[in-house]
Residue frames as qw, qx, qy, qz and C-alpha x, y, z in Angstrom:
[[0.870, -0.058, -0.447, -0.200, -135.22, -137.11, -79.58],
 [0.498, -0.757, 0.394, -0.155, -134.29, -138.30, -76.26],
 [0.374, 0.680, -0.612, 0.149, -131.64, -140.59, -75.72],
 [0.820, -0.538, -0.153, -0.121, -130.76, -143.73, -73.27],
 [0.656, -0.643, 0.342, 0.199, -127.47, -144.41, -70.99],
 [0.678, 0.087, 0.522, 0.510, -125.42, -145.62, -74.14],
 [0.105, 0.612, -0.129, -0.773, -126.21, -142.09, -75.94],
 [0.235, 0.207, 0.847, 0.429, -128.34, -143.66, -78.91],
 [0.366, -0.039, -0.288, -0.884, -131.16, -141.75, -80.03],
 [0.189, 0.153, 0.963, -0.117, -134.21, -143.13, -78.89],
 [0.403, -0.068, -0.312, -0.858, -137.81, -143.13, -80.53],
 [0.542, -0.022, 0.455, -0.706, -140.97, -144.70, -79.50],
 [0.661, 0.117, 0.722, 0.164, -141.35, -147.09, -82.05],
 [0.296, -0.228, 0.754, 0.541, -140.79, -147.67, -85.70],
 [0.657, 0.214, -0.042, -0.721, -142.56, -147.73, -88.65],
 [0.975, 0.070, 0.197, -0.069, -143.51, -151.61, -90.06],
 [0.721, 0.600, -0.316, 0.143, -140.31, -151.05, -92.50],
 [0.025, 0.634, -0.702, 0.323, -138.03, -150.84, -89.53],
 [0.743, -0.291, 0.512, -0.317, -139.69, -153.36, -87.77],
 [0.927, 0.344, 0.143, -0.036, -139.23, -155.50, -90.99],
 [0.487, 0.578, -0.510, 0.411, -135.23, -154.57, -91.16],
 [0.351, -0.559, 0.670, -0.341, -134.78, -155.52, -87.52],
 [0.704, -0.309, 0.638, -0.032, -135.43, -159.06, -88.21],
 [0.241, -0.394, 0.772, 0.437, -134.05, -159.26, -91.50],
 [0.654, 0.440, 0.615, 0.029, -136.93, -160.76, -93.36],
 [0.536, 0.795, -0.015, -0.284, -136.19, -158.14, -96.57],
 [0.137, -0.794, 0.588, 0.070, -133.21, -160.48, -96.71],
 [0.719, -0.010, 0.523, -0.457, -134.93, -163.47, -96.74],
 [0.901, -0.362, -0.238, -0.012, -133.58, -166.58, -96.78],
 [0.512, 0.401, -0.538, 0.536, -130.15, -165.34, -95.86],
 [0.067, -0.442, 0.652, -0.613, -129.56, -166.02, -92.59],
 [0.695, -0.217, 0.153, -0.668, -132.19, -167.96, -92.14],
 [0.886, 0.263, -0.361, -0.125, -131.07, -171.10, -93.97],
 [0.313, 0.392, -0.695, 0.515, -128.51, -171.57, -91.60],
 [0.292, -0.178, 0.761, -0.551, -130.42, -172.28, -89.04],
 [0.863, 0.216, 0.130, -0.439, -133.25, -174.43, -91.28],
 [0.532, 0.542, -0.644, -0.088, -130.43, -175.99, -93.32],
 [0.074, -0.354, 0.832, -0.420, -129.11, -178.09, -89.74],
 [0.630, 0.107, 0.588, -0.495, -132.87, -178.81, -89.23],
 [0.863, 0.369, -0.191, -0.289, -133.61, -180.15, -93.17],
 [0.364, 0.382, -0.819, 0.223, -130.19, -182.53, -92.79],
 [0.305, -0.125, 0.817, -0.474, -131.68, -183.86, -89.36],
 [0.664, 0.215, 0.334, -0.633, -134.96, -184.58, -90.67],
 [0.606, 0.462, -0.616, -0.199, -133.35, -186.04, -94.46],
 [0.361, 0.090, -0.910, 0.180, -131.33, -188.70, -92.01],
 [0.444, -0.066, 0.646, -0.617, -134.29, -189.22, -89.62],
 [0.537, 0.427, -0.230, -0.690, -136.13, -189.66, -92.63],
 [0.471, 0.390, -0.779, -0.138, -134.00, -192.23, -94.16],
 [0.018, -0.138, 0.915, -0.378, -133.46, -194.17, -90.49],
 [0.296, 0.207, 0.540, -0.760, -137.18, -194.12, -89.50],
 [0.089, 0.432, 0.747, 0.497, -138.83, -194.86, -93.10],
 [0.222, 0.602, 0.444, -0.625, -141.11, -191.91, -92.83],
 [0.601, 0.530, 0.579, 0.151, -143.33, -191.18, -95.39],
 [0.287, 0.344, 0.223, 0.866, -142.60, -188.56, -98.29],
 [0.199, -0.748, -0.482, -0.411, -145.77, -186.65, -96.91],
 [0.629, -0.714, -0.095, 0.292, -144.51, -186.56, -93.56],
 [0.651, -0.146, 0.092, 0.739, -140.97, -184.90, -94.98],
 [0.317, 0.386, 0.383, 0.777, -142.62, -182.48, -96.94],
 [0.169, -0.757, -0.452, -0.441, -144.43, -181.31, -94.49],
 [0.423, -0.793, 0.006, 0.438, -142.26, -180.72, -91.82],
 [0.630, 0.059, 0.198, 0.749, -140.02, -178.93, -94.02],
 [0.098, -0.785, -0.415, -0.449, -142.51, -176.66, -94.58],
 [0.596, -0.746, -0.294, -0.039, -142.87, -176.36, -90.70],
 [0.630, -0.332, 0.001, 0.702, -138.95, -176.14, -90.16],
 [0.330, 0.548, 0.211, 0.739, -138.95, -173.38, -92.68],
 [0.335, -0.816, -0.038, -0.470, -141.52, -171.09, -90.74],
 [0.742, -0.621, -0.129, 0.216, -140.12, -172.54, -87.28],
 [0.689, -0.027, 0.054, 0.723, -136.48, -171.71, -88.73],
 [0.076, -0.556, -0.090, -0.823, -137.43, -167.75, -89.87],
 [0.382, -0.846, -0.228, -0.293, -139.25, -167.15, -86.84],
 [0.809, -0.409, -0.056, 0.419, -136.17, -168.25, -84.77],
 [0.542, -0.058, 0.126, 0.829, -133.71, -166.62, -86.63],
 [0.079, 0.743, 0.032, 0.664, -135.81, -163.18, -87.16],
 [0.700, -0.681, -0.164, -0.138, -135.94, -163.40, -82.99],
 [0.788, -0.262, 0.111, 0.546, -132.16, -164.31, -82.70],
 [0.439, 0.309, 0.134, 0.833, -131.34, -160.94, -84.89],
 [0.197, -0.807, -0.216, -0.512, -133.74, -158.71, -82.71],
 [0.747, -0.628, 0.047, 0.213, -132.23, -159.92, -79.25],
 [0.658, -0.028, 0.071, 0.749, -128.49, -159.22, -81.14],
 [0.291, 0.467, 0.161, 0.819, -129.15, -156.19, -82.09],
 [0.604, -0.787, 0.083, -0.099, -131.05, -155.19, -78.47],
 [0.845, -0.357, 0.007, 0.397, -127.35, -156.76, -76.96],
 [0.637, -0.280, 0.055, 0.717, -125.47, -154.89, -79.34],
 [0.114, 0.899, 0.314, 0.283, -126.41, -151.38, -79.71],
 [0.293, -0.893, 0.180, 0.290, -124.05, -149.90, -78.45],
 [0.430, -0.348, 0.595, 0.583, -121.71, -151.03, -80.83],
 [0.460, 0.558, 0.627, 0.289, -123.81, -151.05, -83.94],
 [0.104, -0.943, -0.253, 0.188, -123.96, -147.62, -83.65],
 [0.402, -0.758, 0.366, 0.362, -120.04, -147.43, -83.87],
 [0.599, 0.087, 0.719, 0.342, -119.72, -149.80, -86.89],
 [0.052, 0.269, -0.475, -0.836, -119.83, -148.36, -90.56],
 [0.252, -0.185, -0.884, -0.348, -121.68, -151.54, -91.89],
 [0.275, -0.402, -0.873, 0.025, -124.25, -151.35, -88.71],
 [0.268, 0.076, 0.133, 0.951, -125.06, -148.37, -88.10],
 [0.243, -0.061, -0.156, -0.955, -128.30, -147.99, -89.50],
 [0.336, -0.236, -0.912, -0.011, -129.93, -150.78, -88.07],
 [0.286, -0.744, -0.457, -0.395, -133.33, -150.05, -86.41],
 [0.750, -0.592, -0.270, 0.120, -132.19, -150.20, -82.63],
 [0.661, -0.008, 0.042, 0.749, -128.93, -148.81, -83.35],
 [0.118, 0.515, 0.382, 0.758, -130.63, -145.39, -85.29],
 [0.224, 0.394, 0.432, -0.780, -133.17, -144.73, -82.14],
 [0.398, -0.024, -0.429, -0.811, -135.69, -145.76, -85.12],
 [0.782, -0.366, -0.472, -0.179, -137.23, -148.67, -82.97],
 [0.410, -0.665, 0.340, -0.523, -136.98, -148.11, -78.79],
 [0.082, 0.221, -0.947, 0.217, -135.33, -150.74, -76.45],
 [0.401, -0.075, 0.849, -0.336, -138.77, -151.42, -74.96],
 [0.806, 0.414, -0.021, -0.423, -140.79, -151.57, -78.19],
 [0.573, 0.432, -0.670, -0.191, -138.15, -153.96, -79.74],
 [0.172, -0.164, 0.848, -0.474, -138.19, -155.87, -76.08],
 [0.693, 0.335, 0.450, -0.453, -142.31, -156.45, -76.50],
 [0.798, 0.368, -0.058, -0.473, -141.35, -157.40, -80.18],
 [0.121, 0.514, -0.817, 0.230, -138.75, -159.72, -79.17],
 [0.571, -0.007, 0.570, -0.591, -141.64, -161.48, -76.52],
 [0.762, 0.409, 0.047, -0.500, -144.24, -161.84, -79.52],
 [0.594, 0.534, -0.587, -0.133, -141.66, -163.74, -81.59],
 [0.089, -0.510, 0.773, -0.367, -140.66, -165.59, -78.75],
 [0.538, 0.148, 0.634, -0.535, -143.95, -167.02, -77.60],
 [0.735, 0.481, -0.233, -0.417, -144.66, -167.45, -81.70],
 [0.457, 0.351, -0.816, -0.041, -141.40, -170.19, -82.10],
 [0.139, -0.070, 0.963, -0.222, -142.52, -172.40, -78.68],
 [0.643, 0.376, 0.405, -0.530, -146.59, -172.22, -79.61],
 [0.691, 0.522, -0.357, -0.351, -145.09, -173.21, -83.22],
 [0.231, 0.221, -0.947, 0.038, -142.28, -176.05, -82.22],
 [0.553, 0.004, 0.669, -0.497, -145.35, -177.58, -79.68],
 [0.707, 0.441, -0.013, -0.552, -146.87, -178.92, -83.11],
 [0.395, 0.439, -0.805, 0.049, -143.44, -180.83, -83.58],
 [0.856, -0.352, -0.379, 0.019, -144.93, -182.96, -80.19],
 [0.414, -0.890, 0.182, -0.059, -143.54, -182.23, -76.58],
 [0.821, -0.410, 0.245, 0.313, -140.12, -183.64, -77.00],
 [0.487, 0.475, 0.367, 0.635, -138.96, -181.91, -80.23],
 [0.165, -0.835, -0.094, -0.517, -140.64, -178.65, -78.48],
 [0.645, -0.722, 0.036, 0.248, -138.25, -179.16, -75.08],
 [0.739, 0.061, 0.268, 0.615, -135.20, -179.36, -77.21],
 [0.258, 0.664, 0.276, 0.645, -136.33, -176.29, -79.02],
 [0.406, -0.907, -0.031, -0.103, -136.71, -174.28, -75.79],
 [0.920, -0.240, 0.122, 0.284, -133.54, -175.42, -74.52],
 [0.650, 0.196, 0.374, 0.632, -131.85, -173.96, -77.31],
 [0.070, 0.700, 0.276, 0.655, -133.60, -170.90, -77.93],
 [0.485, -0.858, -0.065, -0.155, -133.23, -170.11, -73.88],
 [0.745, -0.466, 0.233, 0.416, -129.34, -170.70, -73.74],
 [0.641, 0.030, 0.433, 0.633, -127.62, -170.56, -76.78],
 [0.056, 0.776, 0.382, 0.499, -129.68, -167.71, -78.40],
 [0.279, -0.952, -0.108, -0.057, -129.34, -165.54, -75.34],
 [0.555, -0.780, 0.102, 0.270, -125.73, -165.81, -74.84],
 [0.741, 0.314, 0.385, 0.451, -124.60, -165.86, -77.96],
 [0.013, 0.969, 0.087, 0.233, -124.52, -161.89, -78.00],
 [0.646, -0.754, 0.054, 0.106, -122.13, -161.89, -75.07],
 [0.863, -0.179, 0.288, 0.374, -119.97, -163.88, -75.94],
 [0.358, 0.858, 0.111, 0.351, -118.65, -161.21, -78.38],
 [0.371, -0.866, 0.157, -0.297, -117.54, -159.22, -75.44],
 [0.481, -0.730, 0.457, -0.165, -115.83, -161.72, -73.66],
 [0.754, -0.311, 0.520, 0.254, -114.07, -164.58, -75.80],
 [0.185, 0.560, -0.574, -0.568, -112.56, -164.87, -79.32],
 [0.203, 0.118, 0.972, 0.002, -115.12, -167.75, -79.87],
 [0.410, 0.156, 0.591, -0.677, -118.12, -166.46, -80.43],
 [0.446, 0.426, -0.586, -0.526, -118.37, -168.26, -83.58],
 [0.220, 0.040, -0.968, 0.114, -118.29, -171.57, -82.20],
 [0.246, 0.377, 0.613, -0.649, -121.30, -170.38, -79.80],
 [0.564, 0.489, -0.042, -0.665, -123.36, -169.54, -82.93],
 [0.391, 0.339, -0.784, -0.343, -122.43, -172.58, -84.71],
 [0.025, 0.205, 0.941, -0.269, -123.83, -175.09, -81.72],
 [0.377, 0.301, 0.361, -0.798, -126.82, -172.61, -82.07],
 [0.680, 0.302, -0.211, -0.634, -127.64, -173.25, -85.40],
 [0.604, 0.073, -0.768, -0.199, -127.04, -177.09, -85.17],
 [0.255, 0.020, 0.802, -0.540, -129.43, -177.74, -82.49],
 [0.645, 0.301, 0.003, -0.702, -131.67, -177.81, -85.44],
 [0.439, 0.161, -0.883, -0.047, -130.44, -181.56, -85.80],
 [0.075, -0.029, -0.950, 0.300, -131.34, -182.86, -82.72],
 [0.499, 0.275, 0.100, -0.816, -134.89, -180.45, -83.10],
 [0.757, 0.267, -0.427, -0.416, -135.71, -182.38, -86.30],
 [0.482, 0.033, -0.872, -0.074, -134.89, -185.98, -85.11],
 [0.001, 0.162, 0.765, -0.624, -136.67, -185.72, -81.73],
 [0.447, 0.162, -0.134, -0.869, -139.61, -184.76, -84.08],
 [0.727, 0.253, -0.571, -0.286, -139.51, -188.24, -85.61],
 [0.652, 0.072, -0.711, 0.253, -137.91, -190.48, -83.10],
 [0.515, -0.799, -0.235, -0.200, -138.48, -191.61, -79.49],
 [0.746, -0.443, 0.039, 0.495, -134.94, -191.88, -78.40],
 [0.190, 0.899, -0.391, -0.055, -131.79, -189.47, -79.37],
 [0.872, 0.217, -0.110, 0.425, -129.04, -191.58, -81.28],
 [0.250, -0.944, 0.026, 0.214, -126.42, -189.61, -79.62],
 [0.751, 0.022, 0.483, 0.450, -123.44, -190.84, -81.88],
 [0.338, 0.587, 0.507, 0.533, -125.15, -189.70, -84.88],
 [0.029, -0.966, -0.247, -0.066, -126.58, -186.08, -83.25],
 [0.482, -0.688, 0.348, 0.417, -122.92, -185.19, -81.16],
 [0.607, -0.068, 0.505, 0.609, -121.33, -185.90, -84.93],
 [0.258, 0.688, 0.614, 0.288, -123.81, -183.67, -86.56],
 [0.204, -0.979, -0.007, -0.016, -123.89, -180.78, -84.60],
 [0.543, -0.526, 0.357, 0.548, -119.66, -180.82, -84.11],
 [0.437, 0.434, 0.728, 0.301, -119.98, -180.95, -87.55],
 [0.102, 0.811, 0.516, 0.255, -122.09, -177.94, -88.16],
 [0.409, -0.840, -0.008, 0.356, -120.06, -175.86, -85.13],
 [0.418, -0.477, 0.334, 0.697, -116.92, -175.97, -87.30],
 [0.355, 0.429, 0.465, 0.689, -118.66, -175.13, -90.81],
 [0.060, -0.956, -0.283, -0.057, -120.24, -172.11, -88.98],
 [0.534, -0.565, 0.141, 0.613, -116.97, -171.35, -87.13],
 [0.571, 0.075, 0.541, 0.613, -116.00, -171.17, -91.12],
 [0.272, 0.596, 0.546, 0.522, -118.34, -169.70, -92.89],
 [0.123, -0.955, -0.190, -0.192, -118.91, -166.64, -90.25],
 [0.522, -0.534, 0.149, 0.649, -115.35, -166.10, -89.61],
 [0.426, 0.343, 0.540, 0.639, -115.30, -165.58, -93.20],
 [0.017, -0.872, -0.416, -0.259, -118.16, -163.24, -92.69],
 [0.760, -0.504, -0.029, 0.410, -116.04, -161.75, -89.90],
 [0.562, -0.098, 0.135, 0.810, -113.40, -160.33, -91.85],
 [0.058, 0.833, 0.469, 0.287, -115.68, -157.69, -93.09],
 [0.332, -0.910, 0.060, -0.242, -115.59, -155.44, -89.73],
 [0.882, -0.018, -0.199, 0.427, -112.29, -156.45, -88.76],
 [0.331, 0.423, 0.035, 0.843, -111.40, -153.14, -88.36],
 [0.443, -0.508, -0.079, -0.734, -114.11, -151.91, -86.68],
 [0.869, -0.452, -0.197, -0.026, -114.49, -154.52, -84.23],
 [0.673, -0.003, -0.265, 0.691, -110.62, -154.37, -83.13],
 [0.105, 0.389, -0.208, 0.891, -111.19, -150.63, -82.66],
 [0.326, -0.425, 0.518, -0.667, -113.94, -150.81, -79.98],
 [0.301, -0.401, 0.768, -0.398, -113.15, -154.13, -78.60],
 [0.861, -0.005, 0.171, -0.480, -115.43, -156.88, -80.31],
 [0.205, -0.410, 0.838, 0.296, -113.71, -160.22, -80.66],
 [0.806, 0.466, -0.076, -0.356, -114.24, -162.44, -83.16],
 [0.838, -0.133, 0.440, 0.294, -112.15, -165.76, -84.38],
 [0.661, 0.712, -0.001, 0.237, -111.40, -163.64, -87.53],
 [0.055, -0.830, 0.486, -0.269, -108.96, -161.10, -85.36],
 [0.651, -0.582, 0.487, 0.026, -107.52, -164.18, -83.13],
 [0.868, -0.063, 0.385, 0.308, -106.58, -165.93, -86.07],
 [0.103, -0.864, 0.198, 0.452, -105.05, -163.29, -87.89],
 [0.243, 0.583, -0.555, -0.541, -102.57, -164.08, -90.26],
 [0.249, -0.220, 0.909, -0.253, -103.25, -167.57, -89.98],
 [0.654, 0.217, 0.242, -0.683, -106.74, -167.51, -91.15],
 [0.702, 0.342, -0.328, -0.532, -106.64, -169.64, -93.92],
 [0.379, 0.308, -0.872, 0.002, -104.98, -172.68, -92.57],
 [0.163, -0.007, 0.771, -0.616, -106.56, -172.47, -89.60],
 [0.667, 0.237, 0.218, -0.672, -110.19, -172.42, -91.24],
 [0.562, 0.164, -0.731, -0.351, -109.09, -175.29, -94.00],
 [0.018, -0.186, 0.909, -0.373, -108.81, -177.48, -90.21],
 [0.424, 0.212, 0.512, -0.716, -112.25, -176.28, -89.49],
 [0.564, 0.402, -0.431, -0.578, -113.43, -176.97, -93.28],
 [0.300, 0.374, -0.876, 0.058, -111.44, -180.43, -93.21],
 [0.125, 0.059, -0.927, 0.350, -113.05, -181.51, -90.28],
 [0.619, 0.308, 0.162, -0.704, -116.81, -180.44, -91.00],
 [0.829, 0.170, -0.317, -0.428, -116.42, -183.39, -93.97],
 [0.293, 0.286, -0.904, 0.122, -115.31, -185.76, -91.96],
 [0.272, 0.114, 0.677, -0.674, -117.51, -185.41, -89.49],
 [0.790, 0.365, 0.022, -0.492, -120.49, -185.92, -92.33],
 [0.703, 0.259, -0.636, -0.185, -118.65, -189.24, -93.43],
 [0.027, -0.044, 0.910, -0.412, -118.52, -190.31, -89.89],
 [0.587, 0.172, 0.485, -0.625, -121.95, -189.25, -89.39],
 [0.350, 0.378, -0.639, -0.571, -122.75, -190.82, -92.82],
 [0.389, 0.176, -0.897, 0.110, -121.38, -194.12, -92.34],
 [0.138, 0.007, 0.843, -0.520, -123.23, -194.11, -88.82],
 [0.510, 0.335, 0.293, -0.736, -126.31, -193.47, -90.19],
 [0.559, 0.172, 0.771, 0.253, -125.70, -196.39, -93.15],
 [0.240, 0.773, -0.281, -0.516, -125.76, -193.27, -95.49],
 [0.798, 0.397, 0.352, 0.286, -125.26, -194.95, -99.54],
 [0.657, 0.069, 0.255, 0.706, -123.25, -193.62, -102.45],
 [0.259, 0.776, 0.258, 0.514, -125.22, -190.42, -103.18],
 [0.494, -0.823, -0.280, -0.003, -124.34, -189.43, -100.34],
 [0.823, -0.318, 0.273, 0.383, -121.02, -189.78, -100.39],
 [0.423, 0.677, 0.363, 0.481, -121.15, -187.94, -103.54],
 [0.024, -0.800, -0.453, -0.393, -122.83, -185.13, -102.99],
 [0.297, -0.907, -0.048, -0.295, -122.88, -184.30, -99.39],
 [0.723, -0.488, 0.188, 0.452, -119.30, -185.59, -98.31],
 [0.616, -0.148, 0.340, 0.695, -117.38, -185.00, -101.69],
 [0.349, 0.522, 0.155, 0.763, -118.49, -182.44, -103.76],
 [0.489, -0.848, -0.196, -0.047, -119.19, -180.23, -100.13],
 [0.731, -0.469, 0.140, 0.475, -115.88, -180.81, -99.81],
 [0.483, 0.441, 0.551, 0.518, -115.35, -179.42, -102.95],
 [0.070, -0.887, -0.399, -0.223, -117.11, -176.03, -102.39],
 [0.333, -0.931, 0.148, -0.025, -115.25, -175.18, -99.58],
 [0.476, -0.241, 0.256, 0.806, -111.67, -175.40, -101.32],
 [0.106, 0.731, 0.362, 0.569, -113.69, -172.80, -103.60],
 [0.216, -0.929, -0.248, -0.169, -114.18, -170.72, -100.89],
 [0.647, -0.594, 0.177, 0.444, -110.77, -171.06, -98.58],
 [0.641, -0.069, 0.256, 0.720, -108.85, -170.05, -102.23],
 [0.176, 0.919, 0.293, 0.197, -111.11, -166.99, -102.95],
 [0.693, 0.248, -0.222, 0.640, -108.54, -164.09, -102.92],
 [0.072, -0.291, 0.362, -0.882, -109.61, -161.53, -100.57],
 [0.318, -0.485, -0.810, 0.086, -111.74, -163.02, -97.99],
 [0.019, -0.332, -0.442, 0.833, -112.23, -159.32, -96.79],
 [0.255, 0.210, -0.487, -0.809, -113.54, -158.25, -100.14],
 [0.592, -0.145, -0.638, -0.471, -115.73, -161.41, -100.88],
 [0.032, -0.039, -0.907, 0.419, -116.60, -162.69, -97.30],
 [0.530, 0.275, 0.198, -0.777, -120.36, -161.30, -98.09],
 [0.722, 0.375, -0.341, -0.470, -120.45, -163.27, -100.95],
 [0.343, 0.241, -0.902, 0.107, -118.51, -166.27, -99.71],
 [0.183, 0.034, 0.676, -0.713, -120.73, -166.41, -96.76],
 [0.594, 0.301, 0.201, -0.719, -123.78, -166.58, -99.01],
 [0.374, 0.482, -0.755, -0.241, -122.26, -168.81, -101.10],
 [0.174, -0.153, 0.895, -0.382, -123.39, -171.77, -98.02],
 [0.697, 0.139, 0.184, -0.679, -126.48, -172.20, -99.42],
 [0.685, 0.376, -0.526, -0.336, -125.10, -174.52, -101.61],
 [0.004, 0.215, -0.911, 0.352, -123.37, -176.59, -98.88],
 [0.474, 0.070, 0.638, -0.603, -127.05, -176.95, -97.10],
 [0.876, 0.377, -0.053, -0.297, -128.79, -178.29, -100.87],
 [0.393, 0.558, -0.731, 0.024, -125.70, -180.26, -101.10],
 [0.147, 0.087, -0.955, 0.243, -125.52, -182.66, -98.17],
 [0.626, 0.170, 0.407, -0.643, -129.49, -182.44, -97.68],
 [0.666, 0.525, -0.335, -0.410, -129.41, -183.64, -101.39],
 [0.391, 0.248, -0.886, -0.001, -127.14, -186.61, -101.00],
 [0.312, 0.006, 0.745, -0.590, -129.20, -187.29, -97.61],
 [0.574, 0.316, 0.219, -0.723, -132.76, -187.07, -99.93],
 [0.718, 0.294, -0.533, -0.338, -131.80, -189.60, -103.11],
 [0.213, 0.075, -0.974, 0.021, -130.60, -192.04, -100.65],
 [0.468, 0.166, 0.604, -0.623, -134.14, -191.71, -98.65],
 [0.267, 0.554, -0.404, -0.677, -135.42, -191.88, -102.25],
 [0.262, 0.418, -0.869, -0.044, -133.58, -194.39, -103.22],
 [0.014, -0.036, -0.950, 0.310, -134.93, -196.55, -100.20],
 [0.637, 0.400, 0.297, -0.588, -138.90, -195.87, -100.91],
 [0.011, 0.625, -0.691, -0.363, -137.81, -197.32, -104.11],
 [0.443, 0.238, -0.864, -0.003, -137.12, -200.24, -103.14],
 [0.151, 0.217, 0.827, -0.496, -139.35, -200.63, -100.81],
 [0.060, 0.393, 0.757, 0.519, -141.93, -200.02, -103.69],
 [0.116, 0.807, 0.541, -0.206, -143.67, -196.77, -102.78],
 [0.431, 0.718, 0.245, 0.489, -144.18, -193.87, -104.84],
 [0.322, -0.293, -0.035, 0.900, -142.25, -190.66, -104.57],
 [0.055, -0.175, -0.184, -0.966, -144.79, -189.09, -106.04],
 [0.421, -0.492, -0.677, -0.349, -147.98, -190.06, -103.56],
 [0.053, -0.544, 0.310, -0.778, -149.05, -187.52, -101.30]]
């Protein structure tokens, strides 16, 4: 099997199963929810601000779902084109398609395209101003988010703005202006629970990544880790009682998606081996994203209500 400049095996292309482990769908929703989770939390408080109808929530959610998988199987085919050469070196990554020489740089390049052209012909449906945002994002932050591996001990923080650009996505769906108050608190927000939750993830390859050369905020913060991520914790629920408060956010909220969120993640920061459980702590975030969507959805709820329409008319 020949072989390219990085001494990977190469093959002509894959069968459907590899093509279906290069973008994660047999994983499905992990990873994904992280980048739909950012976009249901925009839409919940657009929702609320904007009276929109129940129909109209339920159906972009729908739409964020697929829009949010298509992104994020695209954003794991371009990482894993970026970092083959190292996957290759890694215990855990190893056997990934692109890594093996089971799927070829330019077959995963043409299926890299197809996905591409699939998320802007799908955000265009969101209207043209929801679909600029979404480019925007998916032509900056998505492409350099690989790199950034390579060359800072951040690249957490870069993958955290990525996946909360699915705020300002989901309110530029709904609205004609950007509240920039509310979006700049959201997305800071979101940068430092990612920072969290995938440093956590992080500690995994710690090893491996120190030996050939990937950084990562786990290794810079070293012994430190846990104080330094409570900051990042600490200051993800403020930022959702600032944004809250700005958005005129009520008590379930406050509940739900400020205090028992908080709540979660001293669960996670006192788990005892964050190398050991960082797979499982890391999955554990779903609960965050049904958490402060959830305090976001009874007050919308709440306010049909009282404004006497049904929650259950489609």
């Amino acid at each position: 099997m020949p072989s390219d400049n990085t001494g990977i095996p190469q093959s002509s292309a894959g069968s459907w199963v590899d093509y279906w482990k290069l973008t994660r769908i047999h994983i499905w929703p992990a990873g994904t929810v992280f980048w739909w989770w950012p976009c249901m939390w925009g839409l919940a408080m657009s929702a609320y601000r904007l009276n929109l109808s129940l129909q109209q929530v339920v159906i972009q959610a729908i739409g964020h779902l697929v829009a949010s998988t298509i992104r994020h199987n695209a954003a794991c085919i371009w990482n894993d084109i970026c970092d083959r050469d190292f996957d290759c070196l890694v215990e855990r990554t190893k056997t990934r398609p692109i890594a093996s020489g089971k799927i070829s740089l330019p077959s995963a390049l043409l299926f890299l395209g197809v996905h591409a052209a699939a998320y802007i012909a799908f955000m265009s449906l969101f209207g043209y101003n929801a679909m600029i945002v979404a480019i925007i994002g998916f032509f900056s932050l998505e492409l350099i988010y690989p790199f950034c591996k390579r060359f800072t001990n951040w690249p957490q923080a870069v993958l955290g703005l990525d996946s909360s650009w699915g705020v300002p996505i989901a309110w530029m769906a709904n609205a004609a202006e950007m509240d920039w108050k509310l979006i700049s608190a959201m997305c800071l927000g979101i940068t430092c629970w990612v920072i969290h939750l995938d440093t956590i993830y992080a500690c995994q390859d710690k090893k491996d990544d120190e030996r050939i050369g990937i950084r990562s905020c786990a290794l810079l913060f070293g012994d430190y880790i846990r104080p330094i991520l409570s900051i990042f914790a600490a200051a993800f629920v403020v930022l959702l009682a600032y944004a809250g408060t700005l958005n005129g956010q009520g008590l379930p909220y406050s509940i739900l998606s400020v205090g028992c969120t908080g709540i979660h993640l001293v669960w996670q920061l006192t788990s005892p081996d964050l190398v050991t459980d960082g797979g499982k702590i890391w999955k554990s975030n779903w609960i965050i994203g049904v958490l402060v969507w959830g305090g976001v959805f009874i007050d919308y709820l709440r306010k049909l209500l009282v404004r006497g329409e049904s929650v259950t008319s489609m």
